[in-house]
N, C-alpha and C positions, 0 to 999 in steps of 0.2 A: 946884379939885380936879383938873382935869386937867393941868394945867399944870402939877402937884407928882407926878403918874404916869409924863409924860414925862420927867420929871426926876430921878425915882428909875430909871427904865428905861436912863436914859445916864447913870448911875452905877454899873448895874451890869454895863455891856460894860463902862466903862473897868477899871472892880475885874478883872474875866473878863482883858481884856488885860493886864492889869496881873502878873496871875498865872500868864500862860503866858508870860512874857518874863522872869519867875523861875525858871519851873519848870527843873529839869536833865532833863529830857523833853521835848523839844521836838520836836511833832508828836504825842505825843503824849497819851491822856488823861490830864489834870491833877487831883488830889485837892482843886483849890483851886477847880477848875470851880464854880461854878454850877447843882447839877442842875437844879434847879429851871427854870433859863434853855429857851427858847422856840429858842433862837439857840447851842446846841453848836458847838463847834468840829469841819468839816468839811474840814482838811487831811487828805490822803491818806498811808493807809501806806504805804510802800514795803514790795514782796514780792519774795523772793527770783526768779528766771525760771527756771520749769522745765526750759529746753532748753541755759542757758549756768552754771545751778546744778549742780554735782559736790556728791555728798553720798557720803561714805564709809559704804560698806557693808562691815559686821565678818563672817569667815567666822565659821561656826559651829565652834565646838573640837574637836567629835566628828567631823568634814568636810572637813580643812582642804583637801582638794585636790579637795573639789564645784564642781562645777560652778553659777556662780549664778544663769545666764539659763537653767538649763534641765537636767534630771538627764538623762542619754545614757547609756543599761544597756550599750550597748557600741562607745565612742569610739572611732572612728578613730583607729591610726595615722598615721604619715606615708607619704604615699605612694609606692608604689615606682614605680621606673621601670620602664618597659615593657621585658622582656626578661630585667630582671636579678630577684636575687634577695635577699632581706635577710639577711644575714649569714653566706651558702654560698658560693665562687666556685669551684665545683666544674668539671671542664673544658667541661660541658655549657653552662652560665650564661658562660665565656668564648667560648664558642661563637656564642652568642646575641646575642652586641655585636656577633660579625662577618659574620652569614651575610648580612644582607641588600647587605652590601659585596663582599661573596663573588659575589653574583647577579649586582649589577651591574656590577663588573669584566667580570667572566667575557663579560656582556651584550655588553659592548663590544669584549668581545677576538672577539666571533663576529661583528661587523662587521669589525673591523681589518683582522684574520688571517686571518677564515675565510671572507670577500665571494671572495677568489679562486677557490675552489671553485666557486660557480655560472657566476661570468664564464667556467671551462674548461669547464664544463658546457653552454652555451650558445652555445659557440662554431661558429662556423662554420653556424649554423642562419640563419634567416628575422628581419628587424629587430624583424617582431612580438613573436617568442617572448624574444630579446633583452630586449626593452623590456618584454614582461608582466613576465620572471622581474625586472626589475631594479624595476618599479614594486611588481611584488606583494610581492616581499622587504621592499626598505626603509619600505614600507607595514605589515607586520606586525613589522618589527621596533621600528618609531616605537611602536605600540600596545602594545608588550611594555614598553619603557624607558618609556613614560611610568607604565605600572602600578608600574613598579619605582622610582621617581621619589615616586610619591605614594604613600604607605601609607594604603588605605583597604580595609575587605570588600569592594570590587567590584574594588577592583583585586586584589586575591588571587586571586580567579576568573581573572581578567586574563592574569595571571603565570603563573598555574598550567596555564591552557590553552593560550597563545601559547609559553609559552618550550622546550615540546618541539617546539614545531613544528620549529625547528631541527635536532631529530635526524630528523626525516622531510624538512626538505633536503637533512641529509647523506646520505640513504639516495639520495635522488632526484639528487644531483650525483653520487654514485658509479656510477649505472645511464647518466648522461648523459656520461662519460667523464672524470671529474676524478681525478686521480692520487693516488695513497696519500697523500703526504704532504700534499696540499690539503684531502684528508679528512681525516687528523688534526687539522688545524689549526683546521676546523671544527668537528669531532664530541668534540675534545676540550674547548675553553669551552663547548661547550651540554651536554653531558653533567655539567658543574661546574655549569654556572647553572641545570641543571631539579635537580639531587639538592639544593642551597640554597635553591630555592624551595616545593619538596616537605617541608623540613623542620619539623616542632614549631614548632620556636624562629624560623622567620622564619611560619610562622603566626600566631602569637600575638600578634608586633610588628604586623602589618597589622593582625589581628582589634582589638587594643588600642587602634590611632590611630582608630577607630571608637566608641569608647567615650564614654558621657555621663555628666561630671563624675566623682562617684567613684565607681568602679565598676572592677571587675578582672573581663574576660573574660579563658576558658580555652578554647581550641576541644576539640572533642570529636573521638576519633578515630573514622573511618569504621567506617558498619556493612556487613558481611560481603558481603553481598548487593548494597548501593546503590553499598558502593564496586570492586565486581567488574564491575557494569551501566555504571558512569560511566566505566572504563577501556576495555573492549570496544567500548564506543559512540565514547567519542574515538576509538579508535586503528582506527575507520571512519569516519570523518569528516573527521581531520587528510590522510591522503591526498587524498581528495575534493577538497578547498580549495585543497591545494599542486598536481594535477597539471590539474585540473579546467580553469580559468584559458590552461594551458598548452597543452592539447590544441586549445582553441577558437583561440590563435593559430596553431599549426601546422597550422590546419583542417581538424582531425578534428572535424566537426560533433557528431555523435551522441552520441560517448563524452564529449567535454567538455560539451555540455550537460548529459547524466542527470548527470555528476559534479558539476558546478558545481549542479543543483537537489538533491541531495543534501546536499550543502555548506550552501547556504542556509536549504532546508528541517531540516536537523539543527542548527542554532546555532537557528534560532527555538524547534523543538521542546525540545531537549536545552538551550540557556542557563540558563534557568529552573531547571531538573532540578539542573546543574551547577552553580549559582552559591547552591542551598539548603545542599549540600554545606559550600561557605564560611559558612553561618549556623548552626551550631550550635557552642550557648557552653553553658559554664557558669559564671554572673556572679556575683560578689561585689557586695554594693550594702550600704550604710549599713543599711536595714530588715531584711536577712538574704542570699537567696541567691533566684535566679530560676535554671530551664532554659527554654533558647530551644533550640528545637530543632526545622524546620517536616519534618524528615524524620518523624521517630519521632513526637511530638506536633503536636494539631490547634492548641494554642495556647501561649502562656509557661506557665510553670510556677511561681510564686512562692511561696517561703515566708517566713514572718513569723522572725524570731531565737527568739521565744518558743515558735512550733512546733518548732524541731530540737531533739532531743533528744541526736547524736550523729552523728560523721561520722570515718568513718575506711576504712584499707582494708578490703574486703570480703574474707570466707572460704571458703574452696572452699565447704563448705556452707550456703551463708546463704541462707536464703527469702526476700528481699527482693525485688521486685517487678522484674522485669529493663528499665529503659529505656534502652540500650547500643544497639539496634537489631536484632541482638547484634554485640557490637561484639568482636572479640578483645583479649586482653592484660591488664593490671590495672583492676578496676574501685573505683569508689570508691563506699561505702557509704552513705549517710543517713536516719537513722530520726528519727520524728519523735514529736513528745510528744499526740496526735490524730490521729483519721482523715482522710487527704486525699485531695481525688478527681486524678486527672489522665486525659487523655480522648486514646486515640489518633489518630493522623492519620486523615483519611479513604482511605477505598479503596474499587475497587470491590465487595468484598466486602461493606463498610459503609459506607455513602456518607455516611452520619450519625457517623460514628466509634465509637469502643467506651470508655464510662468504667468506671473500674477503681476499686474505694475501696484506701487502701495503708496504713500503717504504717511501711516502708520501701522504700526504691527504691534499683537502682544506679545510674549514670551512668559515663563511660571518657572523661575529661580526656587529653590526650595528653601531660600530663606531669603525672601523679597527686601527685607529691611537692612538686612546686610553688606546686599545687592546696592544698594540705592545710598547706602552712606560709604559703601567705596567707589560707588560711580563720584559722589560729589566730593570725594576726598582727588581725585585727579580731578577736579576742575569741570566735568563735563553739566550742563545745565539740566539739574535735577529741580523738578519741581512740588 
């Protein structure tokens, strides 16, 4: 009896083989199988590999230009480039490809042309004074051309404080005996390279090579107050540093000292002061729009796409909440679909700051139109 079990048992793998070497399925399960069998067939399926499998995915018909890894309420364009404008090349925007080339010509032509003015200015004095004026010159002018060299926020500061220094040379080579036409030569590329530096459009190119990822900063134009404090306070300062230097070689001890600790003591004090100036933007970003701004505001400013309700120029009359600074010239308006808090800077009045709840608020882009046709080129509701 056993010997007829094992026997019926290896009759019925051979039947089982037998029927999967007919089947037109092979590998797989066979109708001829054996359920009953103890001993299934355990060849492996093959499956498709998730990571080298392409499986066509059907748009939906109602959709056809959705997006399928992700819905985006308001997709970027294509990005502009920094300076220019999309679809305007009004003289302002040709303007804007050339000021920073403008700068630095110009830069160059006040070494070339305009180095001869100090050399007659210096003539005939003490080797010291010689060699300060020739050390301290080519020493701020290296520091100017490199900020013009790299477009970065700090270089803006850079450029914007160093390259009038040049017009307080030419004042000071004209007191030190250098002849008219050596003062032109001087006074006129640096009076070119500080009004190209000073400009919107070569702001904006620095402020912009500063930029993370997609994002369109607009600087903001100065407030009334901050930007009247920041020129009076240079324009005691930049003497200081250019005569200061020179007095101590010609060994006027006293007067070059107090200058040159003025000097020192004023770029530590007032840098900071002055280099906040170059940080106020107003950003475009993928999730809506931020203001940075550490003058006016204790902190960024951010709003969601979903909170703006509208943005456009503002009206004489408009009650919107003024964060300009106050700032003169055209403001731009944004009202939002919620209350939102924004908290002003500290001061000693409120050393804790002052928050404000809003509805709308202005802001003062220094090229509002610009502003407002890359607002509506990312979709945001421009009015």
């Amino acid at each position: 009896r056993g010997q007829h079990r094992v026997d019926e048992h290896r009759r019925r793998i051979r039947s089982r083989d037998t029927s999967h070497r007919r089947s037109p399925h092979n590998g797989a399960s066979s109708t001829h199988a054996d359920l009953g069998s103890k001993h299934r067939s355990m060849r492996p399926v093959t499956a498709p590999n998730p990571f080298t499998h392409r499986r066509r995915v059907k748009r939906h018909p109602s959709a056809p230009d959705a997006n399928l890894r992700g819905r985006c309420r308001n997709p970027p364009g294509p990005r502009q480039s920094v300076g220019m404008a999309r679809g305007h090349d009004d003289p302002i925007d040709r303007f804007a490809r050339f000021a920073p080339w403008v700068a630095r010509l110009a830069w160059i032509l006040v070494a070339v042309v305009g180095g001869r003015a100090v050399e007659s200015a210096v003539d005939g004095r003490s080797s010291a004074v010689v060699w300060t004026a020739a050390i301290g010159g080519w020493t701020l002018w290296a520091v100017a051309a490199l900020g013009l060299a790299i477009a970065a926020t700090r270089s803006l500061t850079i450029v914007r404080l160093g390259v009038p220094l040049a017009l307080v040379a030419t004042v000071a080579a004209g007191v030190g005996g250098a002849t008219a036409i050596e003062l032109v030569l001087l006074g006129g590329p640096a009076i070119i390279a500080a009004a190209a530096v000073m400009t919107a459009e070569f702001g904006r190119q620095w402020v912009q090579a500063s930029a993370y990822g997609d994002e369109d900063r607009f600087p903001l134009r100065f407030p009334v107050g901050a930007g009247l404090a920041a020129i009076v306070s240079w324009a005691l300062w930049a003497p200081a540093l250019i005569t200061g230097p020179l007095l101590i070689a010609a060994r006027s001890w006293i007067a070059g000292v107090v200058l040159c600790v003025v000097a020192v003591g004023g770029a530590a004090a007032l840098g900071p002061r002055w280099h906040r100036l170059s940080m106020r933007w107003f950003v475009l970003v993928p999730a809506g729009v931020v203001l940075h701004d550490p003058v006016v505001l204790a902190d960024t400013f951010p709003l969601r796409t979903a909170q703006i309700a509208s943005i456009g120029l503002a009206t004489a009359d408009t009650e919107a909440a003024d964060l300009t600074g106050p700032a003169s010239g055209y403001a731009v308006e944004i009202a939002t679909t919620e209350s939102v808090t924004a908290v002003f800077a500290f001061t000693p009045a409120e050393p804790n700051g002052r928050a404000i709840h809003l509805r709308s608020f202005l802001i003062a882009p220094s090229r509002p139109g610009r502003a407002l046709r890359s607002a509506k080129a990312r979709g945001l509701p421009v009015a």
